[in-house]
C-alpha positions in Angstrom: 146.8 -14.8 101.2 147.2 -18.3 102.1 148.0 -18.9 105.9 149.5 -22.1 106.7 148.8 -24.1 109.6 150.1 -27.4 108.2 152.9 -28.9 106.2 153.2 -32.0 105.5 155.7 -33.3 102.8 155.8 -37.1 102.0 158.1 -38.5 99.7 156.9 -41.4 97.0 159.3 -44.2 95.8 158.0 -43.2 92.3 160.1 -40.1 93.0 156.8 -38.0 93.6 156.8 -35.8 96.3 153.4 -34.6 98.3 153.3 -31.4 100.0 149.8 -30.9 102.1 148.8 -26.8 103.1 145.8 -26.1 105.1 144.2 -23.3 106.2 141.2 -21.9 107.2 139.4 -22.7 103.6 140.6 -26.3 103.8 143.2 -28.4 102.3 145.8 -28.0 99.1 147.9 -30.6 97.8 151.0 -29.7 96.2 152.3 -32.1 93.8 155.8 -31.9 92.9 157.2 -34.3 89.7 160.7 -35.4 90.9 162.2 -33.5 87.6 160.9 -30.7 89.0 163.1 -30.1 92.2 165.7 -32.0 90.9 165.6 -28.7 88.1 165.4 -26.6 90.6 167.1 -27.9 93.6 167.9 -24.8 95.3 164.0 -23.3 95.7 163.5 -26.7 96.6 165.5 -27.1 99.1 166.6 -23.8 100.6 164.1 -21.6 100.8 161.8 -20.2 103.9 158.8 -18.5 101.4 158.3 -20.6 98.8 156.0 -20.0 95.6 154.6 -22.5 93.4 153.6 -21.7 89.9 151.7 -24.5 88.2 148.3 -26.1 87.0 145.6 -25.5 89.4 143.0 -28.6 89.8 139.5 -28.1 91.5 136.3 -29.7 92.3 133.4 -28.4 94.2 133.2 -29.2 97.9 136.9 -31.2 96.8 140.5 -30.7 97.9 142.7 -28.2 95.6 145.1 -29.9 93.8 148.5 -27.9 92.3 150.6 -30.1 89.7 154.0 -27.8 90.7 155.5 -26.1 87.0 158.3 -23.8 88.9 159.4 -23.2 92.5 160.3 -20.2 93.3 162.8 -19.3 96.2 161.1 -16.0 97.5 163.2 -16.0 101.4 164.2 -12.3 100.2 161.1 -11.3 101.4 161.5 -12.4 104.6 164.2 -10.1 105.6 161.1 -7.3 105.0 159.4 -8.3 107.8 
């Protein structure tokens, strides 16, 4: 389970958004095509636990990189808490 400390999310003129997690095992960048909220709007902008499905980019010792595919507006879960 990813525990966030940090969220940083930086909007490009290109239409490319950057969305920085950290936790404990170091950083994550979260890169979001602008047809992909714009698809998706709501997820996008609405929701309080949000889930990204896409491509998953690694190197040793590196920072993680996700190329986002889908958002998904999970905030129904946080009614279980």
């Amino acid at each position: 389970m990813l525990s966030v400390t940090n969220l940083l999310d930086l909007h490009t003129t290109s239409g490319v958004t950057f969305i920085t997690l950290e936790d404990h095992t170091g950083n994550s960048n979260v890169i979001v095509w602008q047809a992909t909220p714009r698809a998706q709007k709501q997820a996008y902008l609405k929701a309080k636990i949000l889930k990204v499905s896409g491509i998953l980019e690694r190197r040793d010792g590196g920072v993680t990189h996700i190329i986002a595919g889908k958002l998904h507006n999970l905030s129904h879960l946080f009614a279980e808490f």
